[in-house]
ZADODO-697037 format. One record per residue (C-alpha): residue number from 1; residue in three letters; x, y, z. Coordinates in nm, 4 decimals. Example, Ala and Ser with C-alpha at 12.3 -4.5 7.8 and 13.67 -1.06 7.14 Angstrom:
<recs>
REC,nr,rest,x,y,z
REC,1,Ala,1.2300,-0.4500,0.7800
REC,2,Ser,1.3670,-0.1060,0.7140
</recs>
This chain:
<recs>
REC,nr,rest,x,y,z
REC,1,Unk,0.3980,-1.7223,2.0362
REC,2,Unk,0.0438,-1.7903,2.1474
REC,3,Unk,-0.2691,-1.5556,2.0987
REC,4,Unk,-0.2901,-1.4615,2.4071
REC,5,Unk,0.0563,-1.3615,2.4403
REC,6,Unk,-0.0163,-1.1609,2.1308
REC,7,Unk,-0.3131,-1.0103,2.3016
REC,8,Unk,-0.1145,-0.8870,2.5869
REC,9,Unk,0.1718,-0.7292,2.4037
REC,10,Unk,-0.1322,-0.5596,2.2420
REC,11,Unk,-0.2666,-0.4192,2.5871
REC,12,Unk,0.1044,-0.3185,2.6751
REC,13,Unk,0.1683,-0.1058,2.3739
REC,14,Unk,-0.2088,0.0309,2.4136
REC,15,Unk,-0.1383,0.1280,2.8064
REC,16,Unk,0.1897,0.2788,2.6997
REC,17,Unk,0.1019,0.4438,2.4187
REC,18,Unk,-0.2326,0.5328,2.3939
REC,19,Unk,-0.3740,0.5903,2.7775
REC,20,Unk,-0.7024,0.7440,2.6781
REC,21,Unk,-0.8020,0.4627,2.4758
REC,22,Unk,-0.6636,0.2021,2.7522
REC,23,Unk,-0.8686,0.3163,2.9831
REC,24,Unk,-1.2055,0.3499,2.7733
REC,25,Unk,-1.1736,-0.0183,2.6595
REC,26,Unk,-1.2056,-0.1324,3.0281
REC,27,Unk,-1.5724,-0.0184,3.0386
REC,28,Unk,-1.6317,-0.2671,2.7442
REC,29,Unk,-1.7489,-0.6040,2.7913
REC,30,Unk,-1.4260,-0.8820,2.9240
REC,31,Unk,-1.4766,-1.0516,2.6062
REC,32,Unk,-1.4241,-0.7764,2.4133
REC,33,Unk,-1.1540,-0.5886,2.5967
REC,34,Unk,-0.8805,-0.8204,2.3932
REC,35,Unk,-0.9658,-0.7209,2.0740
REC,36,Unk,-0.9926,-0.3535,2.1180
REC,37,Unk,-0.6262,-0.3496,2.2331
REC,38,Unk,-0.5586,-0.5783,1.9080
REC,39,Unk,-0.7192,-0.2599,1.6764
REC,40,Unk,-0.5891,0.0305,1.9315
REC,41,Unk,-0.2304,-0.1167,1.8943
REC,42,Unk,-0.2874,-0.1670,1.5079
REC,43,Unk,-0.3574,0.2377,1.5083
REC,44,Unk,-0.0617,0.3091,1.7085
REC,45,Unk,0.1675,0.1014,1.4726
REC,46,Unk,0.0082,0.2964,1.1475
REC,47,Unk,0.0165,0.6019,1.3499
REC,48,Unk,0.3633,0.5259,1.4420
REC,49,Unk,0.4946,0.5239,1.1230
REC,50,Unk,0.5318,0.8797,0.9726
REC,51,Unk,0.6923,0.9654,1.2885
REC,52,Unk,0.9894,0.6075,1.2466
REC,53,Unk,1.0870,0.7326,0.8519
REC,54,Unk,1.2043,1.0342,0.7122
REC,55,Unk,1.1205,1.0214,0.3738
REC,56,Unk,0.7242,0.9792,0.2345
REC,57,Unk,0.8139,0.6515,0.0030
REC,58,Unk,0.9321,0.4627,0.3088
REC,59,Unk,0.6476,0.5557,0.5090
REC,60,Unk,0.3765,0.4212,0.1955
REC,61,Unk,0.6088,0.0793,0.2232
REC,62,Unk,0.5461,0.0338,0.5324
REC,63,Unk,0.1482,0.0934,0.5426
REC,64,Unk,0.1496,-0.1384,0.2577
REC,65,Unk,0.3384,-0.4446,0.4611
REC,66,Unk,0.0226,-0.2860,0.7470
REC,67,Unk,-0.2677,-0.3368,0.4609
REC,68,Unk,-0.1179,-0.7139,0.3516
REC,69,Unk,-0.0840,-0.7549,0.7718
REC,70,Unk,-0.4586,-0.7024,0.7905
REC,71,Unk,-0.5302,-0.8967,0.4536
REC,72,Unk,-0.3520,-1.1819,0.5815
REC,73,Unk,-0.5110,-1.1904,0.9307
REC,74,Unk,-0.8697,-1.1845,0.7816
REC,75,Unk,-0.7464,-1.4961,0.5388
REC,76,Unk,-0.6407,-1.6423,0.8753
REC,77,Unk,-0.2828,-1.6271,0.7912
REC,78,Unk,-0.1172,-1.3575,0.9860
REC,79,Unk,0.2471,-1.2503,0.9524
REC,80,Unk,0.4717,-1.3240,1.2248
REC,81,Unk,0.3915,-0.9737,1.4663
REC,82,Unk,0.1968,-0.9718,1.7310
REC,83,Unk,-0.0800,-0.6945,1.6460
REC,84,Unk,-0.1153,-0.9098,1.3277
REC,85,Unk,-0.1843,-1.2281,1.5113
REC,86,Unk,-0.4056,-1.0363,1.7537
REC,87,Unk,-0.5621,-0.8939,1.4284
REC,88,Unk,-0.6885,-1.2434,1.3267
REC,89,Unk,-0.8739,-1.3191,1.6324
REC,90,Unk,-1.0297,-0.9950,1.5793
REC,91,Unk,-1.1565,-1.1058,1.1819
REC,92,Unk,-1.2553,-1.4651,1.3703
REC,93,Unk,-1.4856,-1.3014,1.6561
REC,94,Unk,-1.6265,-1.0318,1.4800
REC,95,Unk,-1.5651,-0.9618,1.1282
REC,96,Unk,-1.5264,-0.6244,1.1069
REC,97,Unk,-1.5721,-0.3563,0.8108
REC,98,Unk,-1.2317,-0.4176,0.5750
REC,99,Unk,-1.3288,-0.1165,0.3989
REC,100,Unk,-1.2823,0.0981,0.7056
REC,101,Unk,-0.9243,-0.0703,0.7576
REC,102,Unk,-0.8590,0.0566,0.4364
REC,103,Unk,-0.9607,0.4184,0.4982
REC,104,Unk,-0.7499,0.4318,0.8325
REC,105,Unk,-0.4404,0.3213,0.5887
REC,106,Unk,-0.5007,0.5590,0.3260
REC,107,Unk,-0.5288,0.8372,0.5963
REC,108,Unk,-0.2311,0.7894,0.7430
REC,109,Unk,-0.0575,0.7997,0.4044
REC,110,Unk,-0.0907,1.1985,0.4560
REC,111,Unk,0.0997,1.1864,0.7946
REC,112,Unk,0.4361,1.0516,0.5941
REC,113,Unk,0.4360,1.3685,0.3470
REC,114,Unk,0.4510,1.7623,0.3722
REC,115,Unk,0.1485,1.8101,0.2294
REC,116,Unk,-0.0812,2.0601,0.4788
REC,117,Unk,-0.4262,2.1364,0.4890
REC,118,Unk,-0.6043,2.3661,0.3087
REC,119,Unk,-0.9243,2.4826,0.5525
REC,120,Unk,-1.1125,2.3713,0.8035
REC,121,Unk,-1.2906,2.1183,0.5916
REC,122,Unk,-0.9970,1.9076,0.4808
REC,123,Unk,-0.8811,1.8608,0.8191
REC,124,Unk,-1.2100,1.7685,0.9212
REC,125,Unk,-1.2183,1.5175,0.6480
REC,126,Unk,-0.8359,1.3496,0.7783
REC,127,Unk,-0.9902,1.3693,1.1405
REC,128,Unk,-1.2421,1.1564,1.0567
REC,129,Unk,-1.0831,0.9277,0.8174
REC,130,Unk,-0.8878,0.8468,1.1486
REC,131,Unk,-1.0118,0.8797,1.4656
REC,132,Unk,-1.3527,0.8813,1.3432
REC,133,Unk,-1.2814,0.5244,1.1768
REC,134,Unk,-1.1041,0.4191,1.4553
REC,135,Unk,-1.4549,0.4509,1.6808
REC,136,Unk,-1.6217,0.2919,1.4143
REC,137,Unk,-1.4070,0.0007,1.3666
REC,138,Unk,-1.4319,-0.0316,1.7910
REC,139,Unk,-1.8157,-0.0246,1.7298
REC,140,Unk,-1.8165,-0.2599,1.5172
REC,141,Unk,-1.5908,-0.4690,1.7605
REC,142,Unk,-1.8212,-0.4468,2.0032
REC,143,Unk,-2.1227,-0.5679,1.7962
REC,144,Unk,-2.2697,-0.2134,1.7639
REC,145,Unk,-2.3027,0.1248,1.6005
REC,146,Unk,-2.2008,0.5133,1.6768
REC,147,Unk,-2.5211,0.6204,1.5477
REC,148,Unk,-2.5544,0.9717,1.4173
REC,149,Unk,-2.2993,1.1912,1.6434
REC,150,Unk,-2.0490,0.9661,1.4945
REC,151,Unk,-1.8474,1.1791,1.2197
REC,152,Unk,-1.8781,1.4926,1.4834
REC,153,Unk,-1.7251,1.2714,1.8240
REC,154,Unk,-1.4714,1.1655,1.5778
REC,155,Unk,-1.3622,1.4881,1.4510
REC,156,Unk,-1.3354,1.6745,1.7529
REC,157,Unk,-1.1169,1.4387,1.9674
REC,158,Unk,-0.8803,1.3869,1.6571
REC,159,Unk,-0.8654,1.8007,1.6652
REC,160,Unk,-0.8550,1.7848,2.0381
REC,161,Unk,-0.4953,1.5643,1.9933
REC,162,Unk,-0.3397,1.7697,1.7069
REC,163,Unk,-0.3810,2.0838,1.9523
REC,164,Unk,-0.1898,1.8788,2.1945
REC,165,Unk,0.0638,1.7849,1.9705
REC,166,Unk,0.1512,2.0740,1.8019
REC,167,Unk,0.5013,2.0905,1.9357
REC,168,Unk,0.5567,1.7279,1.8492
REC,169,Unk,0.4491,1.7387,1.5338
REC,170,Unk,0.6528,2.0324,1.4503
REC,171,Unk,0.9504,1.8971,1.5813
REC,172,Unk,0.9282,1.6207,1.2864
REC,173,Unk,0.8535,1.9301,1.0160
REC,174,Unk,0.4489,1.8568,1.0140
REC,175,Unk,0.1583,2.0957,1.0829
REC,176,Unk,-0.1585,1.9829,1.0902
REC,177,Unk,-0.3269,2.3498,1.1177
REC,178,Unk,-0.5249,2.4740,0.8302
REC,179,Unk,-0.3315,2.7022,0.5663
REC,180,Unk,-0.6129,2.9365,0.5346
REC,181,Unk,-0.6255,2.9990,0.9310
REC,182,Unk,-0.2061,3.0439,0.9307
REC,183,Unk,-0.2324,3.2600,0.6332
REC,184,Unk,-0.5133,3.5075,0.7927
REC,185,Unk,-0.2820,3.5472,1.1142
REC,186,Unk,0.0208,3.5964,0.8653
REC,187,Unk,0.1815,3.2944,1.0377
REC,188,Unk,0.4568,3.1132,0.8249
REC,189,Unk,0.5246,2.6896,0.8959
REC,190,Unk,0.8635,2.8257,0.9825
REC,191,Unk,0.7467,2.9675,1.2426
REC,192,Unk,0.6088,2.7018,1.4427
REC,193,Unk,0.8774,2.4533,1.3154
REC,194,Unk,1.0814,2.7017,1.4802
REC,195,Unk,0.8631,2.6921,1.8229
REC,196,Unk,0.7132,3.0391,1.7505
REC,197,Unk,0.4068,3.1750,1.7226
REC,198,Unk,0.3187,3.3356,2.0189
REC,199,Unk,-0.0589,3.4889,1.9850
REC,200,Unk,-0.1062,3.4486,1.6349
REC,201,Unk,-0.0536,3.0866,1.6961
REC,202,Unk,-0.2867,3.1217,2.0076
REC,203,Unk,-0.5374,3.2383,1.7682
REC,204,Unk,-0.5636,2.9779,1.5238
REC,205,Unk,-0.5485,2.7052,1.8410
REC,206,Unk,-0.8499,2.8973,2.0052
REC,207,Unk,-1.0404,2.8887,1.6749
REC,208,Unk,-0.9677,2.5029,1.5719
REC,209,Unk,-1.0682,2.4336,2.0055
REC,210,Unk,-1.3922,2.6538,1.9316
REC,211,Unk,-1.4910,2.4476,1.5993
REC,212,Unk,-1.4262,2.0947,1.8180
REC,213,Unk,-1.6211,2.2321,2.0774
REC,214,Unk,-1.8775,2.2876,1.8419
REC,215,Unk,-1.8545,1.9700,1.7003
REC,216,Unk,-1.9033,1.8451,2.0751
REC,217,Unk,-2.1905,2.0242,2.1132
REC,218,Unk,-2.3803,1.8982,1.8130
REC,219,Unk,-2.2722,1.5274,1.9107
REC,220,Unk,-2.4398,1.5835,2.2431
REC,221,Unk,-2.8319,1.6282,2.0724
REC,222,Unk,-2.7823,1.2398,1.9898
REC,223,Unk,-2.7756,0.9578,2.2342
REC,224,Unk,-2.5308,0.6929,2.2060
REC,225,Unk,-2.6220,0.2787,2.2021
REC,226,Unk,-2.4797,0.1564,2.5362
REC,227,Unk,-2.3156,-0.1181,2.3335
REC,228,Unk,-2.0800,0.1542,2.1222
REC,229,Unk,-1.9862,0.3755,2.4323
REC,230,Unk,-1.6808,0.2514,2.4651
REC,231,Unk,-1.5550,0.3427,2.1657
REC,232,Unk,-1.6349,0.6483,2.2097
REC,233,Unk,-1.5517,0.7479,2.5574
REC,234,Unk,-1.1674,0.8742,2.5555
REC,235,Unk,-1.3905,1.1904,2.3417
REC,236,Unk,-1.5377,1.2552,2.6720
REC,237,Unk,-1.2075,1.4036,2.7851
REC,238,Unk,-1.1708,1.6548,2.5326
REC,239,Unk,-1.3687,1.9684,2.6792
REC,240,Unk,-1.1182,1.9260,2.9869
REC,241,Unk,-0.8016,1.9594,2.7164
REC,242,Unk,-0.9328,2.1967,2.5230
REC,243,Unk,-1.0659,2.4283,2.8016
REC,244,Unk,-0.6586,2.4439,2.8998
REC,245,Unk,-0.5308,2.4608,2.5911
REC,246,Unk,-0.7488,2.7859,2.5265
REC,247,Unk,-0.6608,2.9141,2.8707
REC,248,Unk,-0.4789,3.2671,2.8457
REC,249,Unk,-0.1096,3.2224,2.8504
REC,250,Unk,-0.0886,2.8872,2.7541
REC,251,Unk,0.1750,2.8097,2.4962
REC,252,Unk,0.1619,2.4805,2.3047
REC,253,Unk,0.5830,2.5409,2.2958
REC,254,Unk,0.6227,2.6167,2.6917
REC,255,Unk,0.3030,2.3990,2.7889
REC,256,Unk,0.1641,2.0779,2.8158
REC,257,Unk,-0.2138,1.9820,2.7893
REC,258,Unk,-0.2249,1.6844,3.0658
REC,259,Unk,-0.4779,1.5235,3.3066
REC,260,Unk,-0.4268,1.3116,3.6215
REC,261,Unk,-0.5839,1.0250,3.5603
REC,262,Unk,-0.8118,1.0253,3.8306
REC,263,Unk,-1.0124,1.3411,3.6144
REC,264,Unk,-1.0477,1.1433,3.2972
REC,265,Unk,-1.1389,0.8657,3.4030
REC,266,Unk,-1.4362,1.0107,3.6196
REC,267,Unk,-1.4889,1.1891,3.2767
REC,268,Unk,-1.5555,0.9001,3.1697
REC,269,Unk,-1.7453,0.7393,3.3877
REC,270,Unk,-2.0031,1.0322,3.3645
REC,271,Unk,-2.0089,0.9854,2.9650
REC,272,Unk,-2.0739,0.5982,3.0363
REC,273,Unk,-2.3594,0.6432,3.2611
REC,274,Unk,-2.5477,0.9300,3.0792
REC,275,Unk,-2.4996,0.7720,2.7176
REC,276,Unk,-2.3664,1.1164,2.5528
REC,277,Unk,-1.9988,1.2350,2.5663
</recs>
């Protein structure tokens, strides 16, 4: 199969998967638009893989044959998959950080097990390590830098999605809410694997929305190269999720968290022309 058949599969599964990100990648430069569906497809395959196995050991086997993928594309040899093909274009037109590869792989190591998150800061720390790496990785596509707001733009859309995805999540047996927060609303995992909660659930959502808000907020006081906005612009749609799900009533079990498209992508077209999500 050719490259750029590779290259399209890669901006199918994006545009199927991963709509936020498909549309942020066509503010980047033509030239660059390829590759960013090569990495955004690479995340949704890692991504992709807690929720395809049921038990953790599987789930490391299968980031492993991911790490070789991504060894073997920046050797110029890339295994017979499409992403990985894709992947070696990437490594030939711009080289970027392996080491933050690695750190995407070793994150998503945690979405295979039943291991949950102590407080705020360790979930902070696996936002990051993914969606924060992710928007550095596209940076570094694009021949640029985040700059300081970085770590906090990062964090908050990654806590932004888990809200979203709290009945999806559950529905495989994983929470990604802190144990402290659960524990002061005396709310048990079996609980919300069960689809309950009600307002002691609402609780801990409002208070994980507040902290990416916050986060938001702080990434704001720093402006953003013009070269890196794209990789950080599906971030601009956050305050519009997390304003609904914080709205009274709303119920992560009964609800869903959705935009027409027309509202995120003006979104972010604002964030694009002003230079701050």
């Amino acid at each position: 199969m050719s490259v750029e058949a590779a290259f399209a599969t890669c901006e199918e599964t994006v545009k199927r998967f991963d709509s936020d990100r498909y549309w942020a990648v066509l503010f980047a430069p033509p030239e660059k638009r390829p590759l960013l569906f090569a990495l955004y497809a690479f995340n949704h395959e890692i991504a992709h893989v807690a929720e395809a196995v049921r038990e953790p050991m599987l789930g490391a086997i299968r980031l492993q044959w991911w790490r070789e993928a991504v060894e073997s594309a920046r050797a110029g040899n890339p295994r017979p998959h499409d992403v990985a093909r894709a992947l070696a274009k990437v490594f030939v037109r711009t080289d970027p950080p392996m080491e933050l590869f690695e750190t995407l792989l070793a994150a998503r190591e945690l979405d295979a097990g039943a291991e949950m998150f102590k407080d705020m800061g360790a979930l902070e720390t696996y936002a990051d390590a993914t969606s924060g790496t992710l928007m550095r990785l596209a940076a570094a596509i694009l021949g640029s830098e985040i700059g300081e707001g970085a770590r906090d733009i990062g964090i908050a859309y990654a806590l932004t999605g888990l809200l979203r995805s709290i009945p999806f999540h559950a529905g495989r047996g994983k929470i990604y809410l802190p144990v402290e927060m659960l524990a002061a609303e005396k709310l048990s995992p079996e609980e919300i694997f069960a689809g309950r909660g009600g307002e002691r659930l609402k609780t801990v959502m409002n208070k994980i929305a507040a902290h990416a808000q916050d986060k938001l907020d702080s990434a704001r006081r720093f402006s953003i190269a013009s070269g890196a906005l794209p990789a950080v612009l599906p971030a601009a749609i956050a305050p519009a999720y997390l304003k609904q799900v914080t709205k009274p009533g709303f119920d992560p079990f009964r609800h869903r968290a959705e935009l027409p498209l027309w509202r995120r992508q003006l979104a972010m077209m604002r964030a694009n022309i002003g230079g701050r999500i």
